[in-house]
Legacy VTK file of the C-alpha trace (Angstrom):
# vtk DataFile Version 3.0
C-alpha trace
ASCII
DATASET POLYDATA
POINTS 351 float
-34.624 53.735 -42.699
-37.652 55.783 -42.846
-37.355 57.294 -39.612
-33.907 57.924 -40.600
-34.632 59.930 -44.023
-37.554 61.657 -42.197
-35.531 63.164 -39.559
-32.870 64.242 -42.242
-35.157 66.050 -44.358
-36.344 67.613 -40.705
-33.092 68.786 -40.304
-32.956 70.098 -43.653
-35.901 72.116 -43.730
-34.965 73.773 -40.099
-31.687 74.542 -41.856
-33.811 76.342 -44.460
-35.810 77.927 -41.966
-32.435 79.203 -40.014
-31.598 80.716 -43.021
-34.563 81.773 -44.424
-34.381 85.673 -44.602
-37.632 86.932 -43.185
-36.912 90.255 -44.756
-38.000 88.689 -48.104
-40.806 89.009 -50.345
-43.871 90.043 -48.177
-47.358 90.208 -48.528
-48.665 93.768 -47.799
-51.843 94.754 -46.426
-53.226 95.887 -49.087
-52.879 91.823 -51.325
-49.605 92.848 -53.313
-46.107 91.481 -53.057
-43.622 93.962 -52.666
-40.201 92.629 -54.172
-36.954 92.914 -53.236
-33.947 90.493 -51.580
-33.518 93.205 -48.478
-34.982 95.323 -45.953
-33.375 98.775 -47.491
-34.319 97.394 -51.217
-38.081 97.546 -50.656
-38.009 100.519 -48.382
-36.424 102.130 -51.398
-39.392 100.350 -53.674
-41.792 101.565 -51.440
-40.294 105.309 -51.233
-40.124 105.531 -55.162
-44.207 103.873 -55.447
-45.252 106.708 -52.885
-43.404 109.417 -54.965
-45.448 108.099 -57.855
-48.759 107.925 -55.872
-48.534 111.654 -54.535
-47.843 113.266 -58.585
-51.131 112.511 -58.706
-53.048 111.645 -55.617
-53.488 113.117 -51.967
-52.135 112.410 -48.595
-55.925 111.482 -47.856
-55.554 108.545 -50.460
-55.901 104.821 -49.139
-52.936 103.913 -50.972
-50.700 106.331 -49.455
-52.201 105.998 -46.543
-51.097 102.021 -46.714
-47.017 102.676 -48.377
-46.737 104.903 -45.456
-48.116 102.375 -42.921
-45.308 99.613 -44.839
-42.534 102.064 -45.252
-43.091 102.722 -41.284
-43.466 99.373 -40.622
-40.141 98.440 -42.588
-38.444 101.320 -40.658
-39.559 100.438 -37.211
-37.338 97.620 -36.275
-34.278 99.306 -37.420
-34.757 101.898 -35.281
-35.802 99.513 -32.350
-32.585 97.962 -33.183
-30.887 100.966 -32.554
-32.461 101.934 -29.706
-32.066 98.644 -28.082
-28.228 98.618 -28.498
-28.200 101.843 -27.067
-30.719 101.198 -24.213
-28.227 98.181 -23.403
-25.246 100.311 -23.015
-26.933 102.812 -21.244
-28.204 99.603 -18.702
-24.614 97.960 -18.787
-22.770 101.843 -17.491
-25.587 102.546 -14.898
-24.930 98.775 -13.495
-21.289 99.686 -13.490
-22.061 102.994 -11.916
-24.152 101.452 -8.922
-21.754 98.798 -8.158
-19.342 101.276 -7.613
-21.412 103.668 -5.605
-22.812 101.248 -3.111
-19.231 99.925 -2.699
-18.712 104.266 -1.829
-22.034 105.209 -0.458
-23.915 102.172 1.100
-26.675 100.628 -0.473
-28.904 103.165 1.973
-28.235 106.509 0.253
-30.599 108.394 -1.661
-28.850 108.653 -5.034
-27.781 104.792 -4.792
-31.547 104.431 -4.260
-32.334 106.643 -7.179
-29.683 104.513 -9.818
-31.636 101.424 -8.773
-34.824 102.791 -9.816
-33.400 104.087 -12.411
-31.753 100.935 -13.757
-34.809 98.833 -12.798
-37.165 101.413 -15.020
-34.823 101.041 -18.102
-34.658 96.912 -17.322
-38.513 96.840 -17.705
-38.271 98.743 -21.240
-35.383 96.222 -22.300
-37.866 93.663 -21.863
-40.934 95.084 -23.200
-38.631 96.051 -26.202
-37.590 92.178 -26.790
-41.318 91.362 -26.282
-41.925 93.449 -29.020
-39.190 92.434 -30.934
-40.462 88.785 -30.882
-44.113 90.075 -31.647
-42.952 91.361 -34.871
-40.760 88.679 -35.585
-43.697 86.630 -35.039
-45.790 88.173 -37.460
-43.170 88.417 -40.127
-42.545 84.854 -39.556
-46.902 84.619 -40.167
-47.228 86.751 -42.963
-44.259 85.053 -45.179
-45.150 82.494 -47.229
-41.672 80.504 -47.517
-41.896 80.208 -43.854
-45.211 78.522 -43.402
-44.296 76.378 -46.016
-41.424 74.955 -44.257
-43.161 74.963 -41.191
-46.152 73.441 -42.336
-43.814 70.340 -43.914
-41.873 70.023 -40.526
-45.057 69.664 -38.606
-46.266 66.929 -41.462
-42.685 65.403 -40.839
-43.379 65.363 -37.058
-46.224 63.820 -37.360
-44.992 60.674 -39.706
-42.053 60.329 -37.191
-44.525 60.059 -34.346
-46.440 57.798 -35.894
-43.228 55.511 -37.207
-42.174 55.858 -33.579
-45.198 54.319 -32.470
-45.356 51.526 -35.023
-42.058 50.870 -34.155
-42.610 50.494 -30.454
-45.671 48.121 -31.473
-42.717 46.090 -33.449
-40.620 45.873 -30.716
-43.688 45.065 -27.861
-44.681 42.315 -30.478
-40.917 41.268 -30.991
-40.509 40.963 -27.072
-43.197 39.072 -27.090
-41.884 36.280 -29.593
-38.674 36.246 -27.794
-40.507 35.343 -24.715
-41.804 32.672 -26.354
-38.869 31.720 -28.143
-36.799 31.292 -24.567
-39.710 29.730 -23.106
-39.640 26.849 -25.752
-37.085 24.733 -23.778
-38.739 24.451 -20.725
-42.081 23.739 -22.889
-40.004 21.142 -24.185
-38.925 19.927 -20.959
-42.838 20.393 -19.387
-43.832 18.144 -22.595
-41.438 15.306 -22.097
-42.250 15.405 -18.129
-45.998 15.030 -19.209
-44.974 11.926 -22.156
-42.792 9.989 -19.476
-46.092 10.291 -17.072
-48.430 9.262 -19.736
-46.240 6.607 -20.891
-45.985 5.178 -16.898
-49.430 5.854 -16.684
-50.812 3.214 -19.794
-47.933 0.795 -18.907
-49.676 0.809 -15.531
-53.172 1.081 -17.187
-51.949 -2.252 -19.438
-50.689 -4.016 -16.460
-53.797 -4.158 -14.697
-56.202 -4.911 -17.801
-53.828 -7.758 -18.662
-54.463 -8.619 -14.546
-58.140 -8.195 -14.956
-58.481 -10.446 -18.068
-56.515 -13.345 -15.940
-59.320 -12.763 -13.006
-61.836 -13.315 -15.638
-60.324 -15.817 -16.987
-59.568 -17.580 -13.526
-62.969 -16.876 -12.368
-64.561 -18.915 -15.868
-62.563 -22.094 -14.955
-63.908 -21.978 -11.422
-67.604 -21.433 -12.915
-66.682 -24.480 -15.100
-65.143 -26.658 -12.240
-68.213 -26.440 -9.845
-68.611 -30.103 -9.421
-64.956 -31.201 -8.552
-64.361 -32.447 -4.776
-62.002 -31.407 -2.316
-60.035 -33.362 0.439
-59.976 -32.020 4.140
-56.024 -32.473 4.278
-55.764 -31.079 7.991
-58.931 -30.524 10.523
-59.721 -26.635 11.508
-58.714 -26.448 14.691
-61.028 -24.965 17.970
-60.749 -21.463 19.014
-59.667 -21.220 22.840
-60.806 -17.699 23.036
-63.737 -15.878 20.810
-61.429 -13.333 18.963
-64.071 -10.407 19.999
-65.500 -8.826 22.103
-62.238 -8.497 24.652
-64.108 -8.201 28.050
-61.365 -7.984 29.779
-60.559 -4.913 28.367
-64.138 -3.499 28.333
-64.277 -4.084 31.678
-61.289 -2.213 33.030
-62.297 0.303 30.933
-65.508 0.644 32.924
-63.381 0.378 35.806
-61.446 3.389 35.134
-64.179 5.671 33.414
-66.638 4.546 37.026
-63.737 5.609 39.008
-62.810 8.991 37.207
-66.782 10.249 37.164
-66.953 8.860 40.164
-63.889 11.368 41.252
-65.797 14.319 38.866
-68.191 14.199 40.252
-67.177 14.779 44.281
-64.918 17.454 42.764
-67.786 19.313 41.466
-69.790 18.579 44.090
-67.095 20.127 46.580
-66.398 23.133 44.378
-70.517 24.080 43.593
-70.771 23.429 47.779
-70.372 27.311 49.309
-71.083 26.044 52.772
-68.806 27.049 55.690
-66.594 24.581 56.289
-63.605 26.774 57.935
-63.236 29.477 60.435
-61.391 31.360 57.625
-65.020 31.289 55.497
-67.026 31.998 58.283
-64.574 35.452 58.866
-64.585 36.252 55.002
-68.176 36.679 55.156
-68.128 39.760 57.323
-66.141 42.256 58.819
-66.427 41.196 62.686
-63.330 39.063 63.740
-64.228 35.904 64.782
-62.737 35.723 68.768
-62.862 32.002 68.920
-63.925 28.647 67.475
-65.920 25.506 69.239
-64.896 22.092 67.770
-67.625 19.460 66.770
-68.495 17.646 70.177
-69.880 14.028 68.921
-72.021 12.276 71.512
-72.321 8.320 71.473
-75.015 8.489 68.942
-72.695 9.983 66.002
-69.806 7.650 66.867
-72.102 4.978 66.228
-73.898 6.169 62.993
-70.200 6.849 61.966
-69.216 3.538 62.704
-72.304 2.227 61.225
-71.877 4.327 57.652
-68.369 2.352 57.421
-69.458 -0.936 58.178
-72.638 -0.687 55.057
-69.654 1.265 52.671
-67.362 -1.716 53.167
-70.453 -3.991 52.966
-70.900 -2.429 49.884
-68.039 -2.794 48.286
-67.149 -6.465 48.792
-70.635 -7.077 47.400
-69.542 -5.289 44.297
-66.473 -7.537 44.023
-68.293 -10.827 44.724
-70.725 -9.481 41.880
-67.666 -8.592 39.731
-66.288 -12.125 40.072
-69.438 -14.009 40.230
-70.200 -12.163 36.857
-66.712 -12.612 35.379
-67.064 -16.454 35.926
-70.135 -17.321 34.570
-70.164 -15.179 31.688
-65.992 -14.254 30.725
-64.134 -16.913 31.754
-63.865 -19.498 34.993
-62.158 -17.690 37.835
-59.042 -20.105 37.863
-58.453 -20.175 34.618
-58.298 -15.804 35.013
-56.255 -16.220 38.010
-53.651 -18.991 35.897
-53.309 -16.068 32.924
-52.929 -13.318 35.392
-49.962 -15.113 36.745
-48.781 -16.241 33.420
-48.452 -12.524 32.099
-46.923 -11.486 35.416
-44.041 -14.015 35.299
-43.498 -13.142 31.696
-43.098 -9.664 32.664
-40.689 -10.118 35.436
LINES 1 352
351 0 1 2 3 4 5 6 7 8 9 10 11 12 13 14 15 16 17 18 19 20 21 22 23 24 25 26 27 28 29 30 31 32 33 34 35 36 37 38 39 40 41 42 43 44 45 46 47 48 49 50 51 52 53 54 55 56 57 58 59 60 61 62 63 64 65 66 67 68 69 70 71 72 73 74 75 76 77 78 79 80 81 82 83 84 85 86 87 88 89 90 91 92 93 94 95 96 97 98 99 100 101 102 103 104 105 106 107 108 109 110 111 112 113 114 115 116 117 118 119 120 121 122 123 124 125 126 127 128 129 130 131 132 133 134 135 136 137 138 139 140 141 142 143 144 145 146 147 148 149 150 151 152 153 154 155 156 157 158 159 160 161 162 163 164 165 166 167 168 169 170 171 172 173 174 175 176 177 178 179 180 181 182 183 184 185 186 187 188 189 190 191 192 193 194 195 196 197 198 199 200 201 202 203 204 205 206 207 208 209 210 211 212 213 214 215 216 217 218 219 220 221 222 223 224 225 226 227 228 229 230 231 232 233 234 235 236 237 238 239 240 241 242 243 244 245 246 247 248 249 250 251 252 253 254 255 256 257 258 259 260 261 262 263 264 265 266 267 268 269 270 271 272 273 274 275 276 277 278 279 280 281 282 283 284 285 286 287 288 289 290 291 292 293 294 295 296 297 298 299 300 301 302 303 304 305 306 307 308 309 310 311 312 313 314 315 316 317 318 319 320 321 322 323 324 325 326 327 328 329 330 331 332 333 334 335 336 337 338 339 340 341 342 343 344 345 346 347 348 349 350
């Protein structure tokens, strides 16, 4: 509502400005008001004050001097007036007039040259006449006192609009914001019965196991009190066939398989660090000569027999590891029949 009666008495004053006649009272130069409802009214005040003034003073006089300044000053924009109007015909025939003759001539000849100039010269007064048309309006509009009144109140208007504007945009941020929270309130609501039912599960839960721990306690007093009762052995703990750990049997084969897989690492690293010729195709990579032929390994009777005998002490070897192996797995795993009976009890049940 306040915005609304501001901007009407806005438009009210600007109506009173539109129609405010700038031609009205007037403060001169010299601090008096010269009266009058029109233009021609005070020029013919003026006219009859400097009749007055030169009965009985010179041309030299500063008041003359300053009703001659006003009466010119009153009489200039008449005559602008009149000059403009006629300046503006004058422009509007000589457009007419070069339209035509470049249509005639060609826009190349010297007098269709010479009507542009000549209609580009009087353009440039035009303007500097409306400039100072607008200068003097200016002024008038400066030195009359209605005017600046009205202006002054619009700009106070403007200024209590602007600031209602922004209090009302302050409203409405603030007004947002409640609305926000207003259609946020549901799923609060919804948020704050999720977290209830939780709570609620949680102490039934929290009450479930108190009420368990106060039957522990409970249980544990009547033990405390029931020390000296006796018991009766109703059936005999029976003997363990097997201890339940360590499995050996399984340690073992895993020692089995990790021996056998370093033991395999190992000659593969062994034969990939080895850069010894081996080949006739390493022996040629190693420089540019081609290799013409190749002599095979010639073994004499002493290398068939140190072959023979490396053999004999590997497979020595290894049937002393497996007499170990079973000599060990008897006396400290389990007898070797008894191994031998479960071996063939898990392969029947297999097949």
């Amino acid at each position: 509502m306040q915005l609304s009666s501001l901007k009407e008495r806005k438009v009210y004053l600007e109506g009173q400005i539109a129609n405010l006649d700038l031609s009205g009272p007037v403060v001169t130069a010299g601090g008096t008001i010269v009266s009058g409802g029109t233009r021609e009214e005070r020029l013919k005040s003026l006219r009859l004050q400097l009749i007055n003034l030169q009965t009985s003073l010179s041309d030299k006089h500063p008041d003359i001097i300053r009703l001659k300044r006003e009466i010119h000053e009153l009489e200039a924009p008449t005559e602008e007036t009149k000059v403009s109007s006629a300046d503006t015909e004058r422009l509007n025939d000589l457009k007419n007039r070069l339209v035509t003759m470049k249509v005639q001539l060609g826009p190349q000849h010297p007098d269709v040259v010479k009507l542009s100039r000549e209609v580009a010269s009087l353009s440039r007064e035009i303007q500097n006449s409306e400039k100072g048309k607008t200068v003097s309006r200016l002024a008038q509009e400066e030195r009359n006192p209605a005017y600046m009144s009205l202006k002054t109140q619009i700009e106070s208007i403007n200024i209590e609009i602007n600031h209602l504007l922004d209090e009302r945009f302050r409203i409405k941020k603030k007004m947002n914001y409640y609305q926000k929270k207003i259609e946020n309130a549901p799923r609060v609501e919804k948020e704050y019965v999720s977290l209830t039912t939780d709570y609620g599960n949680a102490r039934e839960k929290y009450n479930e196991i108190m009420s368990k721990l106060m039957e522990a306690r409970v249980a544990k007093g009547m033990e405390e009190t029931q020390h000296g009762e006796r018991f009766t052995i109703i059936e005999p703990a029976a003997k363990a066939e097997a201890p339940e750990k360590p499995d050996r049997l399984k340690v073992m084969l895993m020692g089995l398989f990790l021996s056998l897989g370093v033991g395999a690492g190992l000659a593969f690293l062994q034969e990939n660090l080895d850069h010894s010729i081996k080949t006739t195709a390493d022996l040629d990579s190693l420089g540019d000569v081609p290799m013409l032929s190749a002599i095979p390994l010639i073994e004499s009777e002493e290398d068939i027999k140190r072959k023979h005998k490396r053999i004999i002490i590997a497979v020595s070897l290894a049937i002393g590891v497996v007499c170990v192996a079973l000599i060990v797995i008897h006396f400290f795993i389990m007898p070797i029949d008894i191994l031998w009976l479960k071996i063939q009890r898990k392969l029947m049940i297999q097949l």
